[in-house]
Backbone as CSV, one residue per row, in Angstrom:
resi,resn,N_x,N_y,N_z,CA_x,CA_y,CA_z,C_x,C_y,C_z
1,UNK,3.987,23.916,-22.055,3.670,22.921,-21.048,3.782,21.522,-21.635
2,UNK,4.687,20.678,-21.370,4.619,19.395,-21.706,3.853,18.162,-20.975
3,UNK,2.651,18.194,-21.747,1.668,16.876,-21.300,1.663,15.577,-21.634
4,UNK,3.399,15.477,-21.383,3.544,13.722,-22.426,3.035,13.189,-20.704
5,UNK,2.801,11.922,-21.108,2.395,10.693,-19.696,4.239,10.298,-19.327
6,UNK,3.933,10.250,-17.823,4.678,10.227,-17.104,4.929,9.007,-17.042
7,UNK,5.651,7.761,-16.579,5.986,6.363,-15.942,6.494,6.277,-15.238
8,UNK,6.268,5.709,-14.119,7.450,5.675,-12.923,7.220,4.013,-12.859
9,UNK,8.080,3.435,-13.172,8.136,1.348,-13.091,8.213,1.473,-11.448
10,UNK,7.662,0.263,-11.197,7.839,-0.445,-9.737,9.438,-0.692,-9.475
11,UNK,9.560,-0.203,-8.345,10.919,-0.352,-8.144,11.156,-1.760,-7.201
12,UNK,11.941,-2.811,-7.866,12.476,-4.098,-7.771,12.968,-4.375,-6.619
13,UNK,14.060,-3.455,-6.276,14.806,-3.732,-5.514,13.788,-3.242,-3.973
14,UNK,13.108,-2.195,-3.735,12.609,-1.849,-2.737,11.690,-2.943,-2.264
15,UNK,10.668,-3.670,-3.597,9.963,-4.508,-3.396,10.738,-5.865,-2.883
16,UNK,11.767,-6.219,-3.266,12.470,-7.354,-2.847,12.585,-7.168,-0.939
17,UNK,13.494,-5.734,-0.875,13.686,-5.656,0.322,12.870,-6.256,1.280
18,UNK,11.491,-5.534,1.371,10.154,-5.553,2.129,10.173,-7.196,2.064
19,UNK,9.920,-7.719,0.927,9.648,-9.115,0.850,10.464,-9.985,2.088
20,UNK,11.553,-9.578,1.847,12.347,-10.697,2.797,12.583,-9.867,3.954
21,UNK,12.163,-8.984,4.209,11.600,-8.541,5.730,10.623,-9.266,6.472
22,UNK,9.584,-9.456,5.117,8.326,-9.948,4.971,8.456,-11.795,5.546
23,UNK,9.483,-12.449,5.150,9.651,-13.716,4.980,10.232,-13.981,6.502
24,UNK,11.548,-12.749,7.369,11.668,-12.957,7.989,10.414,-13.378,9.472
25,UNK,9.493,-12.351,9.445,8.542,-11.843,9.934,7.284,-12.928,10.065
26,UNK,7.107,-13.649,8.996,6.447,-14.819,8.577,7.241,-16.525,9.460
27,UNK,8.720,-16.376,9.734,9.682,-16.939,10.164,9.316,-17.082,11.588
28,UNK,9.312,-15.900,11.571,9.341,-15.702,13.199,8.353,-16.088,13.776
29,UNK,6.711,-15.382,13.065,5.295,-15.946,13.805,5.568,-17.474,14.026
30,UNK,5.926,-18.029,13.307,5.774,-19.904,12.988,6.795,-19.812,13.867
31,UNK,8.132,-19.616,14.406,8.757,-19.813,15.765,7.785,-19.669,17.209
32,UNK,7.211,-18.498,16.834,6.596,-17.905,17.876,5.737,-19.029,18.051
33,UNK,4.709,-19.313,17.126,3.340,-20.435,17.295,3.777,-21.551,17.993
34,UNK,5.137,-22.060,16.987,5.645,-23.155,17.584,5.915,-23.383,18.904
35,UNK,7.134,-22.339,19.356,7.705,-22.689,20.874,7.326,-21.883,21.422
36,UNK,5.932,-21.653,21.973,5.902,-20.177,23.189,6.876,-20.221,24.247
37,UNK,7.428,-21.238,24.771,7.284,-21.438,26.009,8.465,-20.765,26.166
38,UNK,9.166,-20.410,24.902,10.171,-20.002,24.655,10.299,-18.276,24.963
39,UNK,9.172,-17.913,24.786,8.652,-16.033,24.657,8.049,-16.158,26.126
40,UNK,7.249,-16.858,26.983,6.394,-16.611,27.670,7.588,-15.710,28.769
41,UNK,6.707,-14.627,29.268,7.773,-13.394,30.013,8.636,-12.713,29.739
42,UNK,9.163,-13.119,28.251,10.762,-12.386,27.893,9.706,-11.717,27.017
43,UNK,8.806,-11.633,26.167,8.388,-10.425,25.350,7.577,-10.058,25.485
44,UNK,6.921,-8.980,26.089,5.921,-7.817,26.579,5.603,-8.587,28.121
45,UNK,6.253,-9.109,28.774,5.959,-9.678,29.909,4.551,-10.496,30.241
46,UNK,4.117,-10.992,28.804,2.811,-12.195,29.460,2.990,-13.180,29.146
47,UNK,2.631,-14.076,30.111,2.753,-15.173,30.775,2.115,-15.887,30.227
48,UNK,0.821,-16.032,29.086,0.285,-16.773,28.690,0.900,-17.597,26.926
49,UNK,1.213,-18.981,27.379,1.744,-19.290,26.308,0.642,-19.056,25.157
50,UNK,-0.690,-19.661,25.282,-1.512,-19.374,24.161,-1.062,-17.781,23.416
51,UNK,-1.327,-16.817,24.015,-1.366,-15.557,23.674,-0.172,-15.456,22.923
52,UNK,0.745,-16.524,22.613,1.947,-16.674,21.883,1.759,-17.012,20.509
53,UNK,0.653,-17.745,21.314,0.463,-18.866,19.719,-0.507,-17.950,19.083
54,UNK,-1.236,-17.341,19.569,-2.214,-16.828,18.454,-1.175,-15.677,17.883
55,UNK,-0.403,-15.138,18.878,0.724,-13.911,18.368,1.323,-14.409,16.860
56,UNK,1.786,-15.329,16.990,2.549,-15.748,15.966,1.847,-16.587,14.832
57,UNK,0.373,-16.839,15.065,-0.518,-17.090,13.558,-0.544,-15.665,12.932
58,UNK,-1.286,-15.152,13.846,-2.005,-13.541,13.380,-0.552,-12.955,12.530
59,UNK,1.162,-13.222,12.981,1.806,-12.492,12.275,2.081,-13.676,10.778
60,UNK,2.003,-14.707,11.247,1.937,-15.650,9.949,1.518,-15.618,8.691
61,UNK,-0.123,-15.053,9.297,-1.510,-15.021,8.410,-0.867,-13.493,7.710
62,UNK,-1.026,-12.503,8.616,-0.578,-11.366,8.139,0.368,-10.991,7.037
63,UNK,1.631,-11.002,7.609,2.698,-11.151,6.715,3.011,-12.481,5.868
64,UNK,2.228,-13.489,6.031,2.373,-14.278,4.482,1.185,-13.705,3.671
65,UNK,0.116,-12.921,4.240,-0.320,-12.198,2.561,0.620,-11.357,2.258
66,UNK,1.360,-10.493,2.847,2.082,-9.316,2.670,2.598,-10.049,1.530
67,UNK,3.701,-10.958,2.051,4.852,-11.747,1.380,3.899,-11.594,-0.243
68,UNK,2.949,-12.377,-0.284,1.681,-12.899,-1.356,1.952,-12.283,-2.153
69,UNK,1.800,-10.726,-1.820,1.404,-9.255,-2.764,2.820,-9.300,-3.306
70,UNK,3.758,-9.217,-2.311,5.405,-8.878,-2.552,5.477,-9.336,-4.065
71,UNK,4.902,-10.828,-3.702,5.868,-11.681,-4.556,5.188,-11.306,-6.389
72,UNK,3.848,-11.376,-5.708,2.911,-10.654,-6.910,3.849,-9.344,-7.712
73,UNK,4.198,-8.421,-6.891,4.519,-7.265,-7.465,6.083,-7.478,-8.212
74,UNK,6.580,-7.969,-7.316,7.915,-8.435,-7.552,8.259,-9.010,-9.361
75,UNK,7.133,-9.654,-10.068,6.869,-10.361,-10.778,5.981,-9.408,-11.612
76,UNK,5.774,-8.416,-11.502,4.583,-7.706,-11.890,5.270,-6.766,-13.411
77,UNK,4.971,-6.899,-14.358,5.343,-6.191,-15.536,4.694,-4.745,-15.681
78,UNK,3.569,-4.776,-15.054,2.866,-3.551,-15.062,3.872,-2.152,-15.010
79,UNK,3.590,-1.128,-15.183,3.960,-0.031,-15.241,3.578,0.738,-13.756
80,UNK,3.987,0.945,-12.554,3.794,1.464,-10.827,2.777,2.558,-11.024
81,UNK,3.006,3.333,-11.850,1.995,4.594,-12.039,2.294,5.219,-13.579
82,UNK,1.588,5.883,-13.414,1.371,6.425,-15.142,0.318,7.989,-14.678
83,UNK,0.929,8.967,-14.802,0.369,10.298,-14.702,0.206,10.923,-16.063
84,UNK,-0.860,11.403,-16.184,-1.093,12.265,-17.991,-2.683,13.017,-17.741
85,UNK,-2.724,13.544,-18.946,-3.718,14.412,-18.896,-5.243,14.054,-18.554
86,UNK,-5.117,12.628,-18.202,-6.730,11.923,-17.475,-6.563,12.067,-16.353
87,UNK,-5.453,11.828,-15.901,-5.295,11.523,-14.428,-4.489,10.581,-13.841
88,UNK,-4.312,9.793,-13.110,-3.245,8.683,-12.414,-3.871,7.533,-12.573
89,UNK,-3.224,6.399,-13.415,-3.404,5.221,-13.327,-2.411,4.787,-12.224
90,UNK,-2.730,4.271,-11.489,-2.269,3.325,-9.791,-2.261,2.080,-10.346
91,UNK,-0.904,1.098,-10.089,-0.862,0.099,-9.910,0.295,-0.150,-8.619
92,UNK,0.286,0.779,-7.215,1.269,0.719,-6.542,1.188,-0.564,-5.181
93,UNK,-0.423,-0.804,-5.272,-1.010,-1.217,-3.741,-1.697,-1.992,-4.167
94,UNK,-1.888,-2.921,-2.654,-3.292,-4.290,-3.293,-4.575,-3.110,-3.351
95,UNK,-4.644,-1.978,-2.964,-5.769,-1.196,-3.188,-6.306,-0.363,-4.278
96,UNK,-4.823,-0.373,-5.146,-5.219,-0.237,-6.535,-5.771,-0.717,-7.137
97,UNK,-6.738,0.425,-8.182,-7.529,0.649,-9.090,-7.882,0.777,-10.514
98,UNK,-6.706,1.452,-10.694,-6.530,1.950,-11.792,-6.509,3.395,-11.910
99,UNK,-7.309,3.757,-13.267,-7.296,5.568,-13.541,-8.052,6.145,-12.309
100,UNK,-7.610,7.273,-11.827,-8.762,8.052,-10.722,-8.271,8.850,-11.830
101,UNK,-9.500,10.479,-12.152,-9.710,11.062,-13.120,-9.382,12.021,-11.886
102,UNK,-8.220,13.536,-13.146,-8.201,14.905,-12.416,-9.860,15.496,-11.760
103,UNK,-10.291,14.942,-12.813,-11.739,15.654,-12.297,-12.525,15.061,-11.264
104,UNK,-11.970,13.965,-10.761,-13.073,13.427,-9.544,-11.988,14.085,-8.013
105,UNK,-10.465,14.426,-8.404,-9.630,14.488,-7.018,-10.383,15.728,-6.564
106,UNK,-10.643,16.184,-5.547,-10.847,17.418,-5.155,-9.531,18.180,-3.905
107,UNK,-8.795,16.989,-3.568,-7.636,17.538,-2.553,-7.034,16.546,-2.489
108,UNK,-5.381,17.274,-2.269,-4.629,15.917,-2.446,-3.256,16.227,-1.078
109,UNK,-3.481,15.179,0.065,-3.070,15.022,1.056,-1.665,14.109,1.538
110,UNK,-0.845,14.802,2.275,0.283,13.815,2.502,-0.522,12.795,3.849
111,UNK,0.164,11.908,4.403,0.017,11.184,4.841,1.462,10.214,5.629
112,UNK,1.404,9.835,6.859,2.415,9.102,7.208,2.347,7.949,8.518
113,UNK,2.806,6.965,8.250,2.330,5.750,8.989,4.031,5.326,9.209
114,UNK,4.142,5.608,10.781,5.624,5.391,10.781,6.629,5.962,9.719
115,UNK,7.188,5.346,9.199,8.573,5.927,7.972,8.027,6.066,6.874
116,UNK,6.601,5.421,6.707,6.128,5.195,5.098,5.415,6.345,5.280
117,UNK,5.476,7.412,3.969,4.793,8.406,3.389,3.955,7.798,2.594
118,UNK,2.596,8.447,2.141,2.045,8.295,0.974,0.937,9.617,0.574
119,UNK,0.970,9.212,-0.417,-0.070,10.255,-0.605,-1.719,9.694,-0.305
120,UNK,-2.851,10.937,-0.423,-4.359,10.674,-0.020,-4.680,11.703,-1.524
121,UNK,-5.453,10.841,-1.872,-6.413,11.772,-3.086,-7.692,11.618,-2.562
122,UNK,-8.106,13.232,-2.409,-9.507,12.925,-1.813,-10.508,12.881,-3.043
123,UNK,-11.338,11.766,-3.237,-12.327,12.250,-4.656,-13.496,12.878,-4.163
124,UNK,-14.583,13.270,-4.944,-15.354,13.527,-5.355,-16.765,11.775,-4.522
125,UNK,-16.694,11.367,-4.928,-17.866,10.325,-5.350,-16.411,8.876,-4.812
126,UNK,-16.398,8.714,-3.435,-15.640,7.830,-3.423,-16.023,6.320,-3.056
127,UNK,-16.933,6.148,-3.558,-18.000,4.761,-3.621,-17.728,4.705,-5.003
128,UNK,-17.978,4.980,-5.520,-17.332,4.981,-7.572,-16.178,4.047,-7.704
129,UNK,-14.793,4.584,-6.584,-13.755,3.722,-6.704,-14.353,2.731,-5.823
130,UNK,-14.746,2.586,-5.003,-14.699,1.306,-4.313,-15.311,0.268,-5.112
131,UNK,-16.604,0.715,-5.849,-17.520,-0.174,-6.758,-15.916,-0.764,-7.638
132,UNK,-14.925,-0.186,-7.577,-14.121,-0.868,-9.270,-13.307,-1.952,-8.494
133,UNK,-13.573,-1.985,-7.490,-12.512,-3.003,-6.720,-12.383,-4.290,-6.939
134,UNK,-11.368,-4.637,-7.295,-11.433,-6.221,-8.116,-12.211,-7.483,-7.569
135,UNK,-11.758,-7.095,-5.951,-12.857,-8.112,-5.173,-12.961,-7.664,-3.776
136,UNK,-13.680,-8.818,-2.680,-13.879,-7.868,-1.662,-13.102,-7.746,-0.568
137,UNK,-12.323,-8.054,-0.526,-10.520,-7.722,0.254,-10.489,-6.454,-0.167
138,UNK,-10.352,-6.445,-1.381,-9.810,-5.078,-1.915,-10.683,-3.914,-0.767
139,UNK,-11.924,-4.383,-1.859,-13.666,-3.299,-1.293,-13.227,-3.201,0.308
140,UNK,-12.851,-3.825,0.975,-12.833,-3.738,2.332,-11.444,-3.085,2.945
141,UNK,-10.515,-3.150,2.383,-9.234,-2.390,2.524,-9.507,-0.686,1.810
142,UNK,-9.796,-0.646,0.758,-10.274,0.630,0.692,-11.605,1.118,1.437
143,UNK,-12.939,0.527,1.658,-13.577,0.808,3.044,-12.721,1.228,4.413
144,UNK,-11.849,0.416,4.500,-10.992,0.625,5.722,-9.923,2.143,5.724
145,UNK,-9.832,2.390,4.028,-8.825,3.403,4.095,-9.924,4.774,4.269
146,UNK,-10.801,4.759,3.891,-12.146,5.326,3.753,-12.386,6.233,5.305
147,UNK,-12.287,5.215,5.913,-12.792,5.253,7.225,-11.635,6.176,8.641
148,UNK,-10.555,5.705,7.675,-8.676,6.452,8.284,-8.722,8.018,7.339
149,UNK,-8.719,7.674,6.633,-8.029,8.960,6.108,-9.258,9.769,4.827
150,UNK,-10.406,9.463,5.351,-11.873,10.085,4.621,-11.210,10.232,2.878
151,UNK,-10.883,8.667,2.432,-10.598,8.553,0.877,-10.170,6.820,1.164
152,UNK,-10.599,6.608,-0.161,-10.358,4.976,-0.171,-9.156,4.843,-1.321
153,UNK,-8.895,6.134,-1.385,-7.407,5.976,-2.666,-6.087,6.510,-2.113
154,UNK,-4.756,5.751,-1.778,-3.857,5.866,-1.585,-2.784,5.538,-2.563
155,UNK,-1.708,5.933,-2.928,-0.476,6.264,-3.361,0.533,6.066,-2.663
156,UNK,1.586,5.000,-2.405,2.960,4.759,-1.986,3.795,4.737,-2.941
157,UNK,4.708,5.593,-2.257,6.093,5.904,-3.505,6.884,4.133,-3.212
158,UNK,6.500,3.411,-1.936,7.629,2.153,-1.157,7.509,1.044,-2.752
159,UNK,6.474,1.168,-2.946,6.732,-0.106,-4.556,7.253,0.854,-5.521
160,UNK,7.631,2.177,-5.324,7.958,2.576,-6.921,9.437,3.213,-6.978
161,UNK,9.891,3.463,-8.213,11.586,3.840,-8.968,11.533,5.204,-8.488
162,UNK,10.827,5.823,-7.243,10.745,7.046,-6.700,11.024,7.607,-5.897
163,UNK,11.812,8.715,-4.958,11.443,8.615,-3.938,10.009,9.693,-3.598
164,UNK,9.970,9.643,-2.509,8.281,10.299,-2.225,8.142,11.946,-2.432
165,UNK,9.285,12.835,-2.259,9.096,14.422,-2.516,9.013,14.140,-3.862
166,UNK,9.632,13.600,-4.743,9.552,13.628,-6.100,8.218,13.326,-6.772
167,UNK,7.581,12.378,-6.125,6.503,11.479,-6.420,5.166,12.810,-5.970
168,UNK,4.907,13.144,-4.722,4.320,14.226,-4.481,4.604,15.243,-5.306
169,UNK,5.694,15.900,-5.459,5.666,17.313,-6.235,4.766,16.925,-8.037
170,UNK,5.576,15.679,-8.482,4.671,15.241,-9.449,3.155,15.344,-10.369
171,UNK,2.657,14.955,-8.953,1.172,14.457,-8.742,0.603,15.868,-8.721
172,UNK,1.137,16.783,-7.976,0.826,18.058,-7.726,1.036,18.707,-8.559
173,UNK,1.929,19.327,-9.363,2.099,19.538,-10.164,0.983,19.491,-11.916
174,UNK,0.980,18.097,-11.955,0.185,17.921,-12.787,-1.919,17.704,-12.552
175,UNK,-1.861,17.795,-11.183,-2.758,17.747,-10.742,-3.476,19.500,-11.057
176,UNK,-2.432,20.100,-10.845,-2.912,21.525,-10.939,-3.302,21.734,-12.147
177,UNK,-2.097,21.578,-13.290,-2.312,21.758,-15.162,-3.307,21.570,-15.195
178,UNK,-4.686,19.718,-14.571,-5.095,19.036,-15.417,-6.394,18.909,-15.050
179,UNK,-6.658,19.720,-13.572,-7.704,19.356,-12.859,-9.360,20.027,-13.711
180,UNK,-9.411,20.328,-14.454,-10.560,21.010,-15.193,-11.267,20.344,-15.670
C-alpha cells in the first residue's frame, strides 16, 4: 500500500476562467445599476426600475467578492489539497480550513449545485471546524454549509489540476486505508 501524500496544485487556468466570468458578471450588475431603464420589462418582465438597481448592486457586491477570492487564488502558491495518512489538508474554497483528520470524517458524500460537483465530508464534532475558521465570513459560510448539506466542510475539484471522478475516487480510496 503506498501512503506517500498526495498533491493536487490549484488549477490556473480553471481559476482564471471563473474569474473573468466573474468580471463579466460584476460588468453587467454596474450596467444593470446604472441604466435600468434599459432592463425595465425586457428581463423577467418587472417594471420596476429600482428592482434593477438593487439587481445589479446585489450582483456587483456578490460577484466582486467572488472576483476577490478568484484573484486571491489565482495568485495563491499554496498547494489545492494534500491527502496522506492524517487526512485532507483543503485549501480549495474561501471555506477552507485546513487538515480535517480521517478520524473525525464519519461519511463522505457527493454533492451537486448545477454543473459544479463537490464533495461533503460529514465529521464527527462539526463545531471543531467551524471554531478554526479564520474569521466570521468564513464561520458563517460554513454555518451556512452546515445548515444545506448537515457538514460545514466542502471539497471542489472547480479550483483544482483535477477533474471530480478522479478527485472523489481519491478521497475515497484513501479515506478507507486511513480512517482508524
Amino acid at each position: 500500500m503506498n501512503n506517500e501524500p498526495i498533491e493536487i496544485p490549484l488549477g490556473k487556468k480553471k481559476i482564471l476562467i471563473v474569474l473573468m466570468g466573474g468580471i463579466a458578471l460584476v460588468t453587467f450588475g454596474f450596467f444593470i445599476a446604472l441604466r435600468p431603464e434599459l432592463f425595465v420589462s425586457r428581463l423577467f418582465g418587472i417594471t420596476n426600475p429600482q428592482v434593477y438597481v438593487v439587481f445589479g448592486i446585489i450582483a456587483v457586491l456578490f460577484f466582486g467578492a467572488a472576483c476577490t477570492l478568484g484573484i486571491k487564488k489565482l495568485f495563491d502558491k499554496t498547494t489545492g489539497l494534500i491527502i496522506n495518512s492524517k487526512g485532507i489538508v483543503d485549501n480549495t474554497n474561501a471555506s477552507s480550513i485546513g487538515l480535517i483528520e480521517w478520524s473525525d470524517i464519519i461519511e463522505i458524500r457527493k454533492a451537486q449545485v448545477q454543473s459544479t460537483k463537490f464533495l461533503l465530508l460529514i465529521v464527527r464534532n462539526p463545531e471543531v471546524y467551524i471554531q478554526k475558521a479564520k474569521n466570521g465570513l468564513q464561520a458563517k459560510m460554513m454555518r451556512m454549509n452546515m445548515k444545506i448539506y448537515e457538514t460545514p466542510i466542502t471539497i471542489v475539484s472547480g479550483t483544482l489540476k483535477i477533474k471530480f471522478e478522479e478527485l472523489e475516487q481519491m478521497v475515497i480510496e484513501n479515506y478507507l486505508r486511513n480512517k482508524t
